[in-house]
PyMOL Python script that loads the backbone (N, CA, C, O; Angstrom):
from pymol import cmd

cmd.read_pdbstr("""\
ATOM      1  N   UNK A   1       4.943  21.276   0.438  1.00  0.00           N
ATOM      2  CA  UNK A   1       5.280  20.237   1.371  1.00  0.00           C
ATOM      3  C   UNK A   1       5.470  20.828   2.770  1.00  0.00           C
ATOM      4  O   UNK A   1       5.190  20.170   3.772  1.00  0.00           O
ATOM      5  N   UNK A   2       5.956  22.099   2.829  1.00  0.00           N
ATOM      6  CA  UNK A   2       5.894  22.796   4.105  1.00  0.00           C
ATOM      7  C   UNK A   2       4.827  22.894   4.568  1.00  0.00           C
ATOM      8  O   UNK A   2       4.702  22.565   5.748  1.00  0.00           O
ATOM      9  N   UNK A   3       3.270  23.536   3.580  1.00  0.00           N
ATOM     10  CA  UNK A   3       2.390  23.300   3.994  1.00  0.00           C
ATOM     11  C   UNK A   3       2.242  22.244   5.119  1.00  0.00           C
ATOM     12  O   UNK A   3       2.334  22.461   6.327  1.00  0.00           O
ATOM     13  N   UNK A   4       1.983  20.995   4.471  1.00  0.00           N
ATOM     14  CA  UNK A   4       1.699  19.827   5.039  1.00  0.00           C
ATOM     15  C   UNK A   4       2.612  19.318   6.303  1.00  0.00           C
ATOM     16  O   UNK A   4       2.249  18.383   7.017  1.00  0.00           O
ATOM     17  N   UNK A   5       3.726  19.972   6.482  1.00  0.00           N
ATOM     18  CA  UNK A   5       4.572  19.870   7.764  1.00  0.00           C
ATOM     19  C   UNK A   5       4.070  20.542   8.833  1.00  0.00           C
ATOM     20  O   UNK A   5       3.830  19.941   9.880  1.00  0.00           O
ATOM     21  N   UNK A   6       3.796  22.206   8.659  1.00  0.00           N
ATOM     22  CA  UNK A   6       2.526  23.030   9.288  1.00  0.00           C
ATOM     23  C   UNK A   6       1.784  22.237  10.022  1.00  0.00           C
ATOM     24  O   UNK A   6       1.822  21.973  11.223  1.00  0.00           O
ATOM     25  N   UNK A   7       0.816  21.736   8.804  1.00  0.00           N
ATOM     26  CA  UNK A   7      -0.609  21.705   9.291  1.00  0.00           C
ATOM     27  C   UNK A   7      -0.419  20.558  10.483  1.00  0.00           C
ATOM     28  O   UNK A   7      -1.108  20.687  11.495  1.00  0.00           O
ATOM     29  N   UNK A   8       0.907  18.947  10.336  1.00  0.00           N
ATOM     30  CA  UNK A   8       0.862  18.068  11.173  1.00  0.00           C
ATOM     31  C   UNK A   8       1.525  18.670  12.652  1.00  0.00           C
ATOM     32  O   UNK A   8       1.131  18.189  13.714  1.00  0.00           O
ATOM     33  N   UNK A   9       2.493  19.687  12.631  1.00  0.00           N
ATOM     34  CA  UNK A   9       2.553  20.295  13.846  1.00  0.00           C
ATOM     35  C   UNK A   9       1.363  20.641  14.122  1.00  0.00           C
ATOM     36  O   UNK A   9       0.994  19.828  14.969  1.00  0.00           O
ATOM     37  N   UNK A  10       0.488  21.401  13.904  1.00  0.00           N
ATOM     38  CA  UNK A  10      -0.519  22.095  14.508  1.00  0.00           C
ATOM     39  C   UNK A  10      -1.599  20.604  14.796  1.00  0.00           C
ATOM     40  O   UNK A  10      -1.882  20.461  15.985  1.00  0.00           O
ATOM     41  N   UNK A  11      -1.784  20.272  14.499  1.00  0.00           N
ATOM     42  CA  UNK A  11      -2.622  18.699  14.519  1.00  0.00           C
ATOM     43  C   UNK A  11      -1.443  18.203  16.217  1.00  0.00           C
ATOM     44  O   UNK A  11      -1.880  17.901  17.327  1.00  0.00           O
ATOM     45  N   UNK A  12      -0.397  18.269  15.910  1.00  0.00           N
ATOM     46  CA  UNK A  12       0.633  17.513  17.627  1.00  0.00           C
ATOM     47  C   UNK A  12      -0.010  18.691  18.845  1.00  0.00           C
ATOM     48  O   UNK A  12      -0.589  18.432  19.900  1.00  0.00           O
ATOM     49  N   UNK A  13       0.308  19.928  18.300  1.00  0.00           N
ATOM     50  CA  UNK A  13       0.046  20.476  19.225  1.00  0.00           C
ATOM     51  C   UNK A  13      -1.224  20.666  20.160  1.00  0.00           C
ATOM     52  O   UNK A  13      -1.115  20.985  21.344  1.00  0.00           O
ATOM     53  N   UNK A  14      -2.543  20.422  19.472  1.00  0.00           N
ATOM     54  CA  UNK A  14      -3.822  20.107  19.592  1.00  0.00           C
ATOM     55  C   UNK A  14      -3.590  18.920  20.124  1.00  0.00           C
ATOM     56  O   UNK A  14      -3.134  19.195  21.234  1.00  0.00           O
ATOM     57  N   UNK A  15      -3.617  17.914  20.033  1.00  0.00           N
ATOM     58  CA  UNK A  15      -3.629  17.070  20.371  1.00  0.00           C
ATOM     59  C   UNK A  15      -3.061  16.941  21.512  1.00  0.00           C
ATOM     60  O   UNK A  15      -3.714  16.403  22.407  1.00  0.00           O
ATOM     61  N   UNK A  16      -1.476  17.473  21.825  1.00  0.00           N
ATOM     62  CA  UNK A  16      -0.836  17.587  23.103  1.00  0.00           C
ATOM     63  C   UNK A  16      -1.397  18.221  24.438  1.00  0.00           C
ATOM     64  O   UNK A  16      -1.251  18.009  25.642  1.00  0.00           O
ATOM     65  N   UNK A  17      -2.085  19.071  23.671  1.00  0.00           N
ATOM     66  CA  UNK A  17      -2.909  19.929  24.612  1.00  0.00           C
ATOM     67  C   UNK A  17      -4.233  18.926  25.117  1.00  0.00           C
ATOM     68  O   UNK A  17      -4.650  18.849  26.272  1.00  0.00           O
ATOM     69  N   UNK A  18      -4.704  18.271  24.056  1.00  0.00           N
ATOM     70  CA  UNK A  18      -6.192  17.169  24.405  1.00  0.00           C
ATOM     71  C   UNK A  18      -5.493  16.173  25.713  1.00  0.00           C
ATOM     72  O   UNK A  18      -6.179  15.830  26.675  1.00  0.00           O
ATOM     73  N   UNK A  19      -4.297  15.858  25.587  1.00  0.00           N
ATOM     74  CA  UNK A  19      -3.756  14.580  26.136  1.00  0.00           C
ATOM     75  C   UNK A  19      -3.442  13.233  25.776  1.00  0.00           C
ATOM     76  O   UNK A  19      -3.035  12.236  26.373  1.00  0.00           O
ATOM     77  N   UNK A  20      -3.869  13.624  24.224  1.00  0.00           N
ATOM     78  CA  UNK A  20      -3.311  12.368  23.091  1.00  0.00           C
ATOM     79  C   UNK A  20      -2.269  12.348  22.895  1.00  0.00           C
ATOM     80  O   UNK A  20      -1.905  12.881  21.847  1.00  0.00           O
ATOM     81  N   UNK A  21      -1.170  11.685  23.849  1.00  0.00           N
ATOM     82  CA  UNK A  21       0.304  11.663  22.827  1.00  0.00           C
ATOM     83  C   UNK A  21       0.775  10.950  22.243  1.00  0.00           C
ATOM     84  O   UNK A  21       1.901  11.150  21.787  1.00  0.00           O
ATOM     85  N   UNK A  22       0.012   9.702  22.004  1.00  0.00           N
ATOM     86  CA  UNK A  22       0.106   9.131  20.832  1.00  0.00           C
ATOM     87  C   UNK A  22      -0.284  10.127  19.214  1.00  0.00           C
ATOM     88  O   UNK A  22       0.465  10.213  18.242  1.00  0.00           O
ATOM     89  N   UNK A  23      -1.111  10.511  19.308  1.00  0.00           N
ATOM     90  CA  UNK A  23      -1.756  11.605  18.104  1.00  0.00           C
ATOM     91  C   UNK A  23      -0.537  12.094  17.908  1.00  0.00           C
ATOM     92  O   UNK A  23       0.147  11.933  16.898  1.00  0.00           O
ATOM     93  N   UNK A  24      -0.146  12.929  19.251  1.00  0.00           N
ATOM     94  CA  UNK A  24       1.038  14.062  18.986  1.00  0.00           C
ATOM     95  C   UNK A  24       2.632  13.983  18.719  1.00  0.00           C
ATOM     96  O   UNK A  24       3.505  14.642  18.156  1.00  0.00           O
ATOM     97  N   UNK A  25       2.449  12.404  19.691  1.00  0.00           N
ATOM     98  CA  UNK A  25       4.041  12.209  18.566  1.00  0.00           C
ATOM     99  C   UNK A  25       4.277  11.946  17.324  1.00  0.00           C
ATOM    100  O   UNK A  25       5.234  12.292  16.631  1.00  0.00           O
ATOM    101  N   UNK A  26       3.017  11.078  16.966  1.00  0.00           N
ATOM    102  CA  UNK A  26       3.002  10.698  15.364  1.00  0.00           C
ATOM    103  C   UNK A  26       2.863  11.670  14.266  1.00  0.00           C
ATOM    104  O   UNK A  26       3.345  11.631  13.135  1.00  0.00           O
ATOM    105  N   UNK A  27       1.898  12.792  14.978  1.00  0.00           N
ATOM    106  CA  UNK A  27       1.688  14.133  14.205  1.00  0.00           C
ATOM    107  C   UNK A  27       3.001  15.068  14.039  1.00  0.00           C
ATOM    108  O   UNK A  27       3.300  15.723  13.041  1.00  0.00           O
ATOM    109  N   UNK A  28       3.741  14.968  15.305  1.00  0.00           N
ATOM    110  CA  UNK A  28       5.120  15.073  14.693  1.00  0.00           C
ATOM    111  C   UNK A  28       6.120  14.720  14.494  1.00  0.00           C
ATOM    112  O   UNK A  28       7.055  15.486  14.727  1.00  0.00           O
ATOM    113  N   UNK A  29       6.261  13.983  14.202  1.00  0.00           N
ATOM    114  CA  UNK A  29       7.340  13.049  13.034  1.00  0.00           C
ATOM    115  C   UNK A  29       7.100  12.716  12.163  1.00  0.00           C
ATOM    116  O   UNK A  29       7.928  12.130  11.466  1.00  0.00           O
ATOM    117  N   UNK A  30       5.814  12.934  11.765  1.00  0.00           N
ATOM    118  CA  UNK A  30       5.493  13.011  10.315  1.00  0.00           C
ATOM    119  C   UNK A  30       5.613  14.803  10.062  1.00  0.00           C
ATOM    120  O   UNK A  30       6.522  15.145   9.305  1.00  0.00           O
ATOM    121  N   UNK A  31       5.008  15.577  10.479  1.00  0.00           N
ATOM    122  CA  UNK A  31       6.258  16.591  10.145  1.00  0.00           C
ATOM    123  C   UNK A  31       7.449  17.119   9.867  1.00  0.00           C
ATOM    124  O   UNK A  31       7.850  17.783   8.911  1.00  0.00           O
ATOM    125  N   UNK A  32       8.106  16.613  11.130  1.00  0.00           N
ATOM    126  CA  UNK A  32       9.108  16.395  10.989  1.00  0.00           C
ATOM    127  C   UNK A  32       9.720  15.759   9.860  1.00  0.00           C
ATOM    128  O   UNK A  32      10.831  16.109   9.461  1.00  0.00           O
ATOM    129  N   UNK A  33       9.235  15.091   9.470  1.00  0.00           N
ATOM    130  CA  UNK A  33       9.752  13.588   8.069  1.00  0.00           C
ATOM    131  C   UNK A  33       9.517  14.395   6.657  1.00  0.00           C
ATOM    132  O   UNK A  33      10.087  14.272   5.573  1.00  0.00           O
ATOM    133  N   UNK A  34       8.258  15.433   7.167  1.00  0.00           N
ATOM    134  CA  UNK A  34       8.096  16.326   5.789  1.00  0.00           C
ATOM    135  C   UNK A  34       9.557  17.511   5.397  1.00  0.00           C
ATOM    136  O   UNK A  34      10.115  17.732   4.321  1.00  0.00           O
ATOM    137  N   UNK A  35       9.846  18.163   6.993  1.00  0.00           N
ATOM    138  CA  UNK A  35      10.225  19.153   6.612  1.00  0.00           C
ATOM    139  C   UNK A  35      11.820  18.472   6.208  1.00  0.00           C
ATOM    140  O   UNK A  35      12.616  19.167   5.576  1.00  0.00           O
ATOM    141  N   UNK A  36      12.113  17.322   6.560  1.00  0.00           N
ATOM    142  CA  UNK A  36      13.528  17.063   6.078  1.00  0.00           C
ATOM    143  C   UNK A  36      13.274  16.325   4.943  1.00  0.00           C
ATOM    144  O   UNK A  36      14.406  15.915   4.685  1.00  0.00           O
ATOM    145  N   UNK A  37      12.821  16.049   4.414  1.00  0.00           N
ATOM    146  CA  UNK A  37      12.333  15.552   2.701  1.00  0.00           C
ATOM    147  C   UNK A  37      12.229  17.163   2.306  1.00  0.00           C
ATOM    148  O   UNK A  37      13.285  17.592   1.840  1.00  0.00           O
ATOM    149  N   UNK A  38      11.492  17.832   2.373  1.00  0.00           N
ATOM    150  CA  UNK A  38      11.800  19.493   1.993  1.00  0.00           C
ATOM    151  C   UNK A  38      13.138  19.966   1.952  1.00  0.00           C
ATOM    152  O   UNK A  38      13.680  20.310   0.901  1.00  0.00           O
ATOM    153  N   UNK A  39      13.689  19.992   3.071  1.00  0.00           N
ATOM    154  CA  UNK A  39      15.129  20.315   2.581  1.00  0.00           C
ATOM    155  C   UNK A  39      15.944  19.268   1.822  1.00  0.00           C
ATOM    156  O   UNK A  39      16.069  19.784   0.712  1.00  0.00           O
ATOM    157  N   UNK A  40      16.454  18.307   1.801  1.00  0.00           N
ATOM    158  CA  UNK A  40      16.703  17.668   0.784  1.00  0.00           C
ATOM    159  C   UNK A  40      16.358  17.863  -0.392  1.00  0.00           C
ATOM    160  O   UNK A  40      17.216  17.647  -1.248  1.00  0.00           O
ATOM    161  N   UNK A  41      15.417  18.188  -0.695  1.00  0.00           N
ATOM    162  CA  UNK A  41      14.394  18.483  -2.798  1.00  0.00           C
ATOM    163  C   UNK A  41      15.081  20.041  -2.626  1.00  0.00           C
ATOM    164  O   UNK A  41      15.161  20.760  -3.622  1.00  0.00           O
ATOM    165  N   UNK A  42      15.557  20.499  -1.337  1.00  0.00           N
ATOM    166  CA  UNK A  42      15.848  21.937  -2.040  1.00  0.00           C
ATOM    167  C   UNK A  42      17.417  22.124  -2.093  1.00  0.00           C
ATOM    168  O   UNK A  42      18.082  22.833  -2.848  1.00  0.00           O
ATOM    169  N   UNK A  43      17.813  21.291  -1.081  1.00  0.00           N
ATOM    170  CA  UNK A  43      19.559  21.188  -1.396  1.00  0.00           C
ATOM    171  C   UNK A  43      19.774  20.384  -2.928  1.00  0.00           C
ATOM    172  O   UNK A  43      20.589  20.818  -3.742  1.00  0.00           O
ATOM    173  N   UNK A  44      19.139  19.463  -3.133  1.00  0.00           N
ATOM    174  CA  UNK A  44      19.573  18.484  -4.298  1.00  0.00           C
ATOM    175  C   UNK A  44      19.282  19.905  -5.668  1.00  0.00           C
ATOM    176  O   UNK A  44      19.882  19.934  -6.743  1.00  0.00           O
ATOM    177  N   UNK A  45      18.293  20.875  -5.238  1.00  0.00           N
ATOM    178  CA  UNK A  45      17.974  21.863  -5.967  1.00  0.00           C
ATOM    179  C   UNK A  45      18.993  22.782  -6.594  1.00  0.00           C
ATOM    180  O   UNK A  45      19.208  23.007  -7.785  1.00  0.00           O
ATOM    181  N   UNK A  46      19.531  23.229  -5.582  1.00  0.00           N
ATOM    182  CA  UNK A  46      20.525  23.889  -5.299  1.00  0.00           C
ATOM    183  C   UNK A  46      21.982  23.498  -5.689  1.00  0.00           C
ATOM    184  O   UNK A  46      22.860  24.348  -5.838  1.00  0.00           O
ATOM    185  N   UNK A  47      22.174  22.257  -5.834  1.00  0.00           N
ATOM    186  CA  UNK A  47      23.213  21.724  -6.132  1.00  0.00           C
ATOM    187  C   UNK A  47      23.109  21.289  -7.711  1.00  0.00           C
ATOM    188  O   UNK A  47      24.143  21.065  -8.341  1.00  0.00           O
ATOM    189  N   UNK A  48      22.137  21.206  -8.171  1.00  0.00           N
ATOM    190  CA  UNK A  48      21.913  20.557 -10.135  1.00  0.00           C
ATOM    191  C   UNK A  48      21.410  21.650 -10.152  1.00  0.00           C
ATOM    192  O   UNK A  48      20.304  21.525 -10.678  1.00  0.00           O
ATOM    193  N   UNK A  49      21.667  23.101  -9.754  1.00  0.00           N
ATOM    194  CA  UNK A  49      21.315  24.116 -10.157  1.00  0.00           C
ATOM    195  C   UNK A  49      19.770  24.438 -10.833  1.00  0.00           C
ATOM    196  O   UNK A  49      19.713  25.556 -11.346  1.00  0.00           O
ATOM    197  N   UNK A  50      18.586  23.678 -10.907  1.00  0.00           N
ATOM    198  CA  UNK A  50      17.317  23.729 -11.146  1.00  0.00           C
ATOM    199  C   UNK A  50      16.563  24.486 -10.007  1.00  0.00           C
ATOM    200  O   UNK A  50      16.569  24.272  -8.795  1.00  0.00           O
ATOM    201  N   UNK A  51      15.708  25.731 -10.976  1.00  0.00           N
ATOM    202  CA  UNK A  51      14.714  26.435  -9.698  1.00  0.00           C
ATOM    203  C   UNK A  51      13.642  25.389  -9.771  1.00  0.00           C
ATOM    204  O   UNK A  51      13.306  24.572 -10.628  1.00  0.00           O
ATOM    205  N   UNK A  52      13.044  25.839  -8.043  1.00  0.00           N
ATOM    206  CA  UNK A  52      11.740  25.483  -7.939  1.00  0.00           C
ATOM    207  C   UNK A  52      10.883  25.948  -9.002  1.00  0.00           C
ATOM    208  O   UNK A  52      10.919  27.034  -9.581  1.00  0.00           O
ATOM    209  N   UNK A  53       9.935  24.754  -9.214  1.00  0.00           N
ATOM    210  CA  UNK A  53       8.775  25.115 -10.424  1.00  0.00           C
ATOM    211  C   UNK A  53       7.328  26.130  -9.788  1.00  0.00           C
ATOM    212  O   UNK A  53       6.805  25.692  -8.763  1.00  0.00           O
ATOM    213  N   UNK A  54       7.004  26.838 -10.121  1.00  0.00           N
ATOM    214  CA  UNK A  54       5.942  27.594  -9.662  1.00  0.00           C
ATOM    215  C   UNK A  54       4.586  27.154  -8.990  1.00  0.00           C
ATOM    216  O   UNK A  54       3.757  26.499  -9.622  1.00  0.00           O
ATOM    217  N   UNK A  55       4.384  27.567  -7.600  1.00  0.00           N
ATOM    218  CA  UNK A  55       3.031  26.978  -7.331  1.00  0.00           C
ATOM    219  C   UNK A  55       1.923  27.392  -8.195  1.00  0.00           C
ATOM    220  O   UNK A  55       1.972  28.298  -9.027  1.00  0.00           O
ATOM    221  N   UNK A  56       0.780  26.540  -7.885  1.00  0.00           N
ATOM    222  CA  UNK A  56      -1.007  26.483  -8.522  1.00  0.00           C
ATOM    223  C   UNK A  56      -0.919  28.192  -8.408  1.00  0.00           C
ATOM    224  O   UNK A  56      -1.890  28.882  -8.718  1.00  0.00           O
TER     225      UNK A  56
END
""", "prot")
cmd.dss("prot")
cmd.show_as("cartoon", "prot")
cmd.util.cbc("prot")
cmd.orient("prot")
């Protein structure tokens, strides 16, 4: 899921640079929206004591 937080920063920042800031705000806050859904799945983790399951 970090992945996918990554890749939409890098998508804002491109874009910021083009002069789309529509693209670039939306590109990040949907990042943004990823990386705090990420922490949440890893605090709730952390707290019911369950590890992360192994990536592909």
């Amino acid at each position: 899921m970090l992945q996918w937080a990554l890749i939409f920063f890098i998508i804002a920042l491109f874009a910021a640079a083009l002069g789309q800031r529509g693209v670039a705000g939306l590109s990040a806050e949907i990042g943004y929206l990823l990386v705090g859904v990420a922490v949440i799945f890893l605090v709730v983790a952390f707290i019911s004591g369950h590890a992360p399951l192994p990536g592909p």
